[in-house]
N, CA, C and O atoms as CSV, one atom per row, in Angstrom:
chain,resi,resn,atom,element,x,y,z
A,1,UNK,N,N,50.041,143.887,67.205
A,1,UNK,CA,C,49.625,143.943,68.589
A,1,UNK,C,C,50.788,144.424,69.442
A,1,UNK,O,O,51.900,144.022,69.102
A,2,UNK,N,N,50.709,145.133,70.379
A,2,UNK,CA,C,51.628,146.051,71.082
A,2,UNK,C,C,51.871,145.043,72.351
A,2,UNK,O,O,50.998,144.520,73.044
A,3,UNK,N,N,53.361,144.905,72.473
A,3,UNK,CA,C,53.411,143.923,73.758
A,3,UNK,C,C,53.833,144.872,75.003
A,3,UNK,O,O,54.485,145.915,75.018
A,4,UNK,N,N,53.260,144.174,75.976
A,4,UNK,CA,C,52.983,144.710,77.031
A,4,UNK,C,C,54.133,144.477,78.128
A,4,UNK,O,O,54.495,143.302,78.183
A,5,UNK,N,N,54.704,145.248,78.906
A,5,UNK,CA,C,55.579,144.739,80.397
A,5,UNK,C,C,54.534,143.800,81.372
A,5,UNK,O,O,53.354,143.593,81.089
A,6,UNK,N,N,54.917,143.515,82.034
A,6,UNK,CA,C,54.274,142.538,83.173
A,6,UNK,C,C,54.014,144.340,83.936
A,6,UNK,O,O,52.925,144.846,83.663
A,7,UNK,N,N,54.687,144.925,84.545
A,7,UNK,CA,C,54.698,146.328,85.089
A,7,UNK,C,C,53.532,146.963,84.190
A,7,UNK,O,O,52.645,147.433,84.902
A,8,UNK,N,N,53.299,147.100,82.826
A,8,UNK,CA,C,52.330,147.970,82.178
A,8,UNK,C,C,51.190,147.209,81.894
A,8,UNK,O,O,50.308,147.689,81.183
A,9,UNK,N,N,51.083,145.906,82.433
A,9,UNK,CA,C,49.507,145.288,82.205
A,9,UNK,C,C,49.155,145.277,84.101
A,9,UNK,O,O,47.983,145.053,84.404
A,10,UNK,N,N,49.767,145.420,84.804
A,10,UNK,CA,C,49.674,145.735,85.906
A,10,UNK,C,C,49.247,147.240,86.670
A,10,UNK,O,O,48.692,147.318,87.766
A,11,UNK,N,N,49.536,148.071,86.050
A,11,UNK,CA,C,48.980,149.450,85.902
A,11,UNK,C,C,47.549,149.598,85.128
A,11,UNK,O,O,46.495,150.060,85.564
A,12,UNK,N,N,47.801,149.143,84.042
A,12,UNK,CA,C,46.307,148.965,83.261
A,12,UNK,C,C,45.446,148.551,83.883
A,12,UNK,O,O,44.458,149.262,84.063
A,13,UNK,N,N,45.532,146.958,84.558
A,13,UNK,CA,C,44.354,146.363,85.310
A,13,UNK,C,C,44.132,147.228,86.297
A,13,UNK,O,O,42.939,147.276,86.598
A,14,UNK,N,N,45.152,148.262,87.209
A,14,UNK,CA,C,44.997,148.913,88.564
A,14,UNK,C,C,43.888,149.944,87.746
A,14,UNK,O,O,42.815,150.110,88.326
A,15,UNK,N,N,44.026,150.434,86.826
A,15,UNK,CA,C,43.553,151.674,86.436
A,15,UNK,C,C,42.170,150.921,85.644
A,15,UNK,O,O,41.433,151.739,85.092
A,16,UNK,N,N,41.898,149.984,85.572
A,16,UNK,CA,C,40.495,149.345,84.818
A,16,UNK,C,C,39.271,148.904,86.001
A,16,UNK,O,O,38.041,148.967,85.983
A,17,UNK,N,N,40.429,148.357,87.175
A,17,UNK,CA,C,39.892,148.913,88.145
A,17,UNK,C,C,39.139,149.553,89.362
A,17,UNK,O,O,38.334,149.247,90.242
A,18,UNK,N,N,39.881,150.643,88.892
A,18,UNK,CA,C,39.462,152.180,89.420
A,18,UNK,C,C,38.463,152.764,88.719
A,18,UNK,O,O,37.637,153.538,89.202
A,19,UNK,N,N,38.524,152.369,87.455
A,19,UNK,CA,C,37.330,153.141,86.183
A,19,UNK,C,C,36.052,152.215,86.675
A,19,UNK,O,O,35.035,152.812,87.025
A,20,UNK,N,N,36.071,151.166,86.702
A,20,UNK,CA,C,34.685,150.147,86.864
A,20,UNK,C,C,34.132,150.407,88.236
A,20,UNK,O,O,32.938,150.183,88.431
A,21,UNK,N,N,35.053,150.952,89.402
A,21,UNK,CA,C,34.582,150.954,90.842
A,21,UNK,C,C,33.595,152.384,90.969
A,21,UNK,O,O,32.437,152.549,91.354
A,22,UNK,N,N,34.838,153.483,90.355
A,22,UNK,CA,C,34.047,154.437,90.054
A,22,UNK,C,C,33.069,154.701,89.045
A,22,UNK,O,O,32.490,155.727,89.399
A,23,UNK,N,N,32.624,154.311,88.029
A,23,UNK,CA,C,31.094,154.015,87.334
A,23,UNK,C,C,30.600,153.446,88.286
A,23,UNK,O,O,30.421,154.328,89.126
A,24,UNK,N,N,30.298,152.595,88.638
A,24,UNK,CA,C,29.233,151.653,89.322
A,24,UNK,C,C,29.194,152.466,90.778
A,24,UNK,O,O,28.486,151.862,91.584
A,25,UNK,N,N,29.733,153.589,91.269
A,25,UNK,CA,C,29.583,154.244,92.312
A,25,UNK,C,C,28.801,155.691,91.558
A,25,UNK,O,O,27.948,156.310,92.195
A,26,UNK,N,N,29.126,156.029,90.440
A,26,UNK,CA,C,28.531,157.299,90.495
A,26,UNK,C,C,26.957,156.599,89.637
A,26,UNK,O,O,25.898,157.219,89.539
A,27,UNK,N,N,27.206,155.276,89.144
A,27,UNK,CA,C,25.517,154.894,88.923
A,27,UNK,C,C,25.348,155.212,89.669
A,27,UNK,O,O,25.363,156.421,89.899
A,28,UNK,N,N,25.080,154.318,90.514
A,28,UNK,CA,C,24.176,154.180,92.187
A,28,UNK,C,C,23.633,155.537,92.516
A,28,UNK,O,O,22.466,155.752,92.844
A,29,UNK,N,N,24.900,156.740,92.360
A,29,UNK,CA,C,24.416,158.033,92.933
A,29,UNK,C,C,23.437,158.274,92.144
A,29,UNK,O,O,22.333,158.536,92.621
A,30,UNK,N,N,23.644,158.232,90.773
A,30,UNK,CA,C,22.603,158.974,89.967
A,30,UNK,C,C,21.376,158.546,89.797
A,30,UNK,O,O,20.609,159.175,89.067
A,31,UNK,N,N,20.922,157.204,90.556
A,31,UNK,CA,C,20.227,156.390,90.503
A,31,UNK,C,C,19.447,156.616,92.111
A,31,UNK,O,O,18.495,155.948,92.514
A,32,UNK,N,N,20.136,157.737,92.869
A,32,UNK,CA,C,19.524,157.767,94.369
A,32,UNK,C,C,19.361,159.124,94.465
A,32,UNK,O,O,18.558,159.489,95.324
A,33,UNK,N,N,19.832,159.853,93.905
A,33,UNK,CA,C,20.103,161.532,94.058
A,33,UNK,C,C,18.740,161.954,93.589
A,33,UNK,O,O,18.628,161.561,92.427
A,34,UNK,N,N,17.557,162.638,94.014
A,34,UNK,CA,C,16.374,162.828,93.655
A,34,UNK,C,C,16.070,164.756,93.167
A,34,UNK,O,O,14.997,165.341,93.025
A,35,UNK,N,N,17.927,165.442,92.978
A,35,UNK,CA,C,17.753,166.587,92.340
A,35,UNK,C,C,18.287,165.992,90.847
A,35,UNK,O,O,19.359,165.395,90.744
A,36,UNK,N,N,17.711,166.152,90.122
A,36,UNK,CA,C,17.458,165.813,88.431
A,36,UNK,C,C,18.603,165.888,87.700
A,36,UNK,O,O,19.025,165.119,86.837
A,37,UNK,N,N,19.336,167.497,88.395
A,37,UNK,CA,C,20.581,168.071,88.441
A,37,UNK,C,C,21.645,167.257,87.951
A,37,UNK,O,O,22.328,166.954,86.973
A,38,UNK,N,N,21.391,167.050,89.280
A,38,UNK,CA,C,22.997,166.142,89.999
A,38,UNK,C,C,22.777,164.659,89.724
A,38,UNK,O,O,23.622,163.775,89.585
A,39,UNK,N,N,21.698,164.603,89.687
A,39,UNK,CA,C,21.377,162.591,89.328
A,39,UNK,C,C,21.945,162.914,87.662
A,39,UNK,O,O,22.677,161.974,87.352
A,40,UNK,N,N,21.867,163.687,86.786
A,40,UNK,CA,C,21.996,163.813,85.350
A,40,UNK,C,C,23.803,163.882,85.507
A,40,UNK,O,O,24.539,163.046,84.984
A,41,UNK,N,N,24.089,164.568,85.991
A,41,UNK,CA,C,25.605,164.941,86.469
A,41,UNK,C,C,25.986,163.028,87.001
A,41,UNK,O,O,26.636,162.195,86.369
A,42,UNK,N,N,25.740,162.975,87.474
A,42,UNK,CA,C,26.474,161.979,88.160
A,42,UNK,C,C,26.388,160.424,87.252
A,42,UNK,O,O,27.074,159.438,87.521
A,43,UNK,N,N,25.320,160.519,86.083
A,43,UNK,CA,C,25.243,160.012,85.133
A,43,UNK,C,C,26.136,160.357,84.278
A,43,UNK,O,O,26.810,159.401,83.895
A,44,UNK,N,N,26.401,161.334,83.834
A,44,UNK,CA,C,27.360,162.078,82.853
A,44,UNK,C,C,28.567,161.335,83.118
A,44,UNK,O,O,29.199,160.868,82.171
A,45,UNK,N,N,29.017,161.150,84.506
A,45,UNK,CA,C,30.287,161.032,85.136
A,45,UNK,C,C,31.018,159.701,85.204
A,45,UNK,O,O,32.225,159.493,85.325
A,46,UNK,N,N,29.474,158.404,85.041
A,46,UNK,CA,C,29.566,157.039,84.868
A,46,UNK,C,C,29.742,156.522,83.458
A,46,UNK,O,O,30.199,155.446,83.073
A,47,UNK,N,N,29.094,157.928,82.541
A,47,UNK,CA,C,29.349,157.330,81.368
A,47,UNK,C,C,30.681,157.748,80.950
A,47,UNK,O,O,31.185,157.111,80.025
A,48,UNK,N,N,31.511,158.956,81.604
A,48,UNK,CA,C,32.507,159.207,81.450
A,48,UNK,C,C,33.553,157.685,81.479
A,48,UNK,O,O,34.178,157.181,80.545
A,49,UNK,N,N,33.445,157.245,82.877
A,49,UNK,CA,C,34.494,156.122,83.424
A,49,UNK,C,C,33.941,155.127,83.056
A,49,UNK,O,O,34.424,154.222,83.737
A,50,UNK,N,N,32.870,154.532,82.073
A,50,UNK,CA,C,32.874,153.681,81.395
A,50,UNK,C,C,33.479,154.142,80.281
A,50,UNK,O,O,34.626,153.746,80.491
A,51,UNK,N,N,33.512,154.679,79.283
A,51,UNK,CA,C,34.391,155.146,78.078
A,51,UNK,C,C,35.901,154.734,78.309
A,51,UNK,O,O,36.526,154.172,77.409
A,52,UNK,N,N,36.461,155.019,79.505
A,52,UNK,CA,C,37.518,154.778,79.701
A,52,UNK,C,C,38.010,153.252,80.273
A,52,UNK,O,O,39.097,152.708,80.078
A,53,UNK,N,N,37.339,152.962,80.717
A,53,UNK,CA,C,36.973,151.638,80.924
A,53,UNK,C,C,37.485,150.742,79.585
A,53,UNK,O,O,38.516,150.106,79.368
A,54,UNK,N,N,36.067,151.041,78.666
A,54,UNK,CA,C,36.610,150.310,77.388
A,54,UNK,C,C,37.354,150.897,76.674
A,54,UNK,O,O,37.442,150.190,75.670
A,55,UNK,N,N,38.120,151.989,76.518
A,55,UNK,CA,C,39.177,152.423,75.887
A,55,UNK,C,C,40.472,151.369,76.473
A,55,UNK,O,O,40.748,150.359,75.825
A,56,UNK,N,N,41.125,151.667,77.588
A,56,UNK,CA,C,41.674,150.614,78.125
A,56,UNK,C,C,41.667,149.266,77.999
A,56,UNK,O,O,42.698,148.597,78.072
A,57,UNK,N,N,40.186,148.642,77.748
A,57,UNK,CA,C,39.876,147.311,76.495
A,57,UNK,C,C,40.779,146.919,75.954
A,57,UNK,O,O,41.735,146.150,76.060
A,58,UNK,N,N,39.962,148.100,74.857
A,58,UNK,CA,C,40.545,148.055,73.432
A,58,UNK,C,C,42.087,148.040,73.447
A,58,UNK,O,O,42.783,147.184,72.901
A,59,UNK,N,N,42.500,149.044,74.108
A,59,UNK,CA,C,44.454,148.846,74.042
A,59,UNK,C,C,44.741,147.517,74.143
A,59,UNK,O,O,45.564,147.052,73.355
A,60,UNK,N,N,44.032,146.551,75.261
A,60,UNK,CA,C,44.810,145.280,75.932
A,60,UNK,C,C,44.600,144.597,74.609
A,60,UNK,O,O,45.513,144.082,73.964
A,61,UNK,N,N,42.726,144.642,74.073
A,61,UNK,CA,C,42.898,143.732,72.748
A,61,UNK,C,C,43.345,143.884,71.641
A,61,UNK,O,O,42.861,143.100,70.825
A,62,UNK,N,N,44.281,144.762,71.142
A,62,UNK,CA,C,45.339,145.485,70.598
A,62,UNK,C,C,44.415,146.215,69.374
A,62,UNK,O,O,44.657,146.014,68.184
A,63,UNK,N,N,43.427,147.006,69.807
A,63,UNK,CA,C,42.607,147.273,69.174
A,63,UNK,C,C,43.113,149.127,68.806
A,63,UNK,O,O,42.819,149.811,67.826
A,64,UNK,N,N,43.974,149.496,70.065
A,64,UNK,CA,C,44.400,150.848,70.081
A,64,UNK,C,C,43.586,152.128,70.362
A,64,UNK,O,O,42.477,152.033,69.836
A,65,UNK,N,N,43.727,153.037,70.873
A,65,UNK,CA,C,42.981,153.955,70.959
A,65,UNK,C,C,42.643,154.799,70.735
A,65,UNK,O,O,41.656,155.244,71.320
């Protein structure tokens, strides 16, 4: 298991976040946007920043990435 700085689990959480605020913002869009388009796009974009989301996880549970 990879030990962490107090400074680099502090960046991680800033950046875990930022990934969870932004998913749950581009749901919503894709979930209100009524061109098929851009609601599909903006889905694409939540599943993006969830991936990263749990990638970031996995590092903390020393699972690696």
């Amino acid at each position: 298991m990879e030990q962490f700085t107090t400074k680099d689990l502090e960046v991680i959480s800033h950046l875990m976040r930022a990934e969870q605020i932004a998913c749950k913002k581009a749901r919503i869009y894709a979930n209100t946007l009524t061109d098929v388009d851009l609601a599909a796009q903006m889905q694409a974009l939540a599943d993006g920043h969830e991936r990263r989301f749990n990638n970031l996880l996995t590092l903390l549970s020393g699972g690696g990435v």
